[in-house]
N, C-alpha and C positions, 0 to 999 in steps of 0.2 A: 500087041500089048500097048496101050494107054500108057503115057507118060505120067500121067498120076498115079496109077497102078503099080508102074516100075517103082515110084517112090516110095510108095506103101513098103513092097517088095524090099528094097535095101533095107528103109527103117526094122523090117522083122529079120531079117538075113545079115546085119552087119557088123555082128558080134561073131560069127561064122566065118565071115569073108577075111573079118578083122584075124582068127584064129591061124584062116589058111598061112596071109602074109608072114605072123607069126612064127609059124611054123618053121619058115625058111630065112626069117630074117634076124631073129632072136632080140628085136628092140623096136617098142610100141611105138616110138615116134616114127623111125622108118617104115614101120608097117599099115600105120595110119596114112601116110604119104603114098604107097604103094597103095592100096585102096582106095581113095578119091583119084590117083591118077586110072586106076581100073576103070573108076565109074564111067568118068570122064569119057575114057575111050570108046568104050560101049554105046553113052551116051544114043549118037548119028543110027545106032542098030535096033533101037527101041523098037520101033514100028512090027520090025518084023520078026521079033520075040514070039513064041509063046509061051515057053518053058525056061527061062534066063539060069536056071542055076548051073549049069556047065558053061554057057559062055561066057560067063561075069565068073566064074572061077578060075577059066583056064587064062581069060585077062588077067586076075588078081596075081594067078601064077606065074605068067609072062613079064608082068611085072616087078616082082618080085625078085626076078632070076635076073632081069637088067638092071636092077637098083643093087642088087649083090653084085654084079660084075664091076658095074661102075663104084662100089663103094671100097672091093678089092683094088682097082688100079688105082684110087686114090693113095690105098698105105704101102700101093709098092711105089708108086711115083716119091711118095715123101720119105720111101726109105732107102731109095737109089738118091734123092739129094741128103742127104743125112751122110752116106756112106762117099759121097763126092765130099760133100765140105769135109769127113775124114783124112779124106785124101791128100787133100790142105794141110791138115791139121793131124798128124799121127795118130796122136793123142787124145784127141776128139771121139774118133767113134772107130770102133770096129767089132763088126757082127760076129756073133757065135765067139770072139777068141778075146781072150785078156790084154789089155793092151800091154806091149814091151816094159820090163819092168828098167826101170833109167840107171845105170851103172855108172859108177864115181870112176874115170879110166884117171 
């Protein structure tokens, strides 16, 4: 496959590709991001395409599942320092439970 050809090929297909990411990531700007890094990677395999719609899917997919892993450890990374400054602070944060109600001793 032609590199012009591939292009053709996304422009008809990238409302599809766009669907897959979708699918798995539940928000268009991550999913558009997930998709150009697809293309991207694909990109260097051009040549020896001749039927791109599994391999530029199961890229879209791949991707997609590292953009979710990586966008998970971000809100546990920021909710393990949330519940450290807790730690600090009683008062401040604590998950799942009411914080201590403050007694006049």
């Amino acid at each position: 496959m032609e590199r012009a050809d591939f292009d053709r090929w996304i422009e008809e297909h990238y409302n599809e590709l766009l669907a897959v990411a979708r699918r798995r990531l539940y928000n268009r700007g991550d999913a558009q991001d997930v998709v150009q890094t697809a293309i991207i990677t694909v990109l260097p395999h051009v040549p020896k395409l001749r039927s791109p719609w599994t391999f530029v899917v199961n890229a879209v997919r791949g991707a997609a599942a590292h953009s979710r892993d990586s966008l998970g450890r971000q809100r546990r990374l920021k909710t393990a320092v949330k519940y450290a400054e807790g730690l600090r602070d009683p008062a401040a944060f604590y998950p799942g439970r009411k914080p201590p109600a403050l007694r006049a001793d």
